[in-house]
C-alpha positions, 0 to 999 in steps of 0.5 A: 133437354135437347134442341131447345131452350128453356125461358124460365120465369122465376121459380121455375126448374127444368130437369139436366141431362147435362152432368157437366154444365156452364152457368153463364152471366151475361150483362149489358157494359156502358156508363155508370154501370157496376161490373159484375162478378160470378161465384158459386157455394157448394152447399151441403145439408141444411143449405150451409157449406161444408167449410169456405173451400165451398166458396168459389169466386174471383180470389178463389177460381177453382174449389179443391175437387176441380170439379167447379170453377170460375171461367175468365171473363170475356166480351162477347157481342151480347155485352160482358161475361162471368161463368161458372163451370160445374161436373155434377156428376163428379161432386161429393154426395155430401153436396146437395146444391150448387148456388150460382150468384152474382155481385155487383162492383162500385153500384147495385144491382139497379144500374146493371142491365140486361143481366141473365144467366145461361145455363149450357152443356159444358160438353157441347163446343156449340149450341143452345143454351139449355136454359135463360133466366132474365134476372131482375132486382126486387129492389134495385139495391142488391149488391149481391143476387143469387141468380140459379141453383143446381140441385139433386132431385132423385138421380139427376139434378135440375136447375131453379131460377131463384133470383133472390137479392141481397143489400149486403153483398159478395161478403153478406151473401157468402156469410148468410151460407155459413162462409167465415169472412174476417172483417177486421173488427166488425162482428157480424149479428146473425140473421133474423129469423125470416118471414117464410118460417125457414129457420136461418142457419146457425150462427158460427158467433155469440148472439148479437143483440136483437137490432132496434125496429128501425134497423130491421125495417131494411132488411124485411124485404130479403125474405129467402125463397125455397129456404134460403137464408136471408142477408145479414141485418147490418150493412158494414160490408164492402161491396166484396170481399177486398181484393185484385178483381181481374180484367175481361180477357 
């Protein structure tokens, strides 16, 4: 994977030679639109996280290994960034996936424009990127979009485009990977069983009554891609987890 760069369409994934990689978020600013933050899941067996440690994002920059961790944000002639920056070949066995996701602050995803996600070799000053993924909502309304994953295949690892979104956001998407968010008193209700046939993960919380139709009804369009789990059917979350967001540097 030297020399060029690989446009990816969703589903796609193209084999690393790179064991240090920069996943990079890259939108355009202007009126109205949300800005955007980058975080990663460290996910293990199953899809789920080993603990919240596995949560890397803007109140937790640095996962305890030091081996993934987020990047300031920065203004760049393409418009604004949000990177994660992950050493593969460094990360636990017990590690399966890298989920790469971004989430949108104060608007959905519908108002953010030109959102792509640049894969590099952390090891190169310069150069191409390894591989670009123009994200684009199904819907419009997703707060949160898991945008690529970094995943072992044999001895190596590769990058899949995913693109799949949640209404729910930042907070929704980390409890659908078994991260534990206090909410205060609203007591999540565990996922419905998605239409793909993957089972969801196992609820760390009693069984919720199954929700009326109508409230299903709109959550059916997040049906997880390549297993993953869909968002929680309800919708008391706010946009991200509450907390000092930081500024462009």
């Amino acid at each position: 994977m030297t020399g060029m760069t690989h446009a990816m369409v969703k589903g796609s994934n193209v084999p690393l030679d790179a064991m240090a990689v920069r996943a990079v978020l890259c939108w355009t600013p202007g009126t109205g639109v949300p800005d955007v933050d980058a975080s990663a899941l460290l996910l293990g067996s199953g899809g789920r996280v080993r603990s919240d440690e596995d949560f890397v994002f803007y109140n937790q920059p640095r996962h305890p290994s030091g081996l993934v961790r987020r990047l300031p944000k920065r203004s760049v002639p393409e418009g604004l960034t949000d990177a994660i920056e992950a050493d593969l070949n460094g990360l636990d066995p017990s590690v399966e996936q890298v989920v790469v996701a971004a989430s949108s602050d104060g608007a959905a995803f519908a108002q953010v424009h030109d959102l792509r996600i640049l894969l590099y070799d952390a090891a190169a000053a310069d150069g191409e990127p390894l591989a670009v993924f123009d994200v684009r909502p199904e819907t419009g309304e997703e707060t949160a979009i898991i945008c690529g994953e970094l995943y072992r295949r044999g001895d190596g690892w590769k990058f899949r485009a995913v693109g799949q979104g949640y209404p729910t956001g930042l907070i929704g998407l980390a409890t659908a990977f078994g991260i534990s968010v206090d909410e205060g008193d609203a007591t999540p209700e565990p996922p419905s069983a998605p239409a793909s046939g993957f089972p969801p993960p196992a609820p760390d919380f009693p069984p919720a009554p199954a929700p009326d139709p109508d409230s299903q009804a709109t959550v059916q369009h997040q049906q997880p891609a390549y297993g993953y789990p869909p968002a929680a059917a309800h919708s008391t979350h706010p946009a991200a987890p509450p907390a000092h967001r930081p500024g462009y540097g």
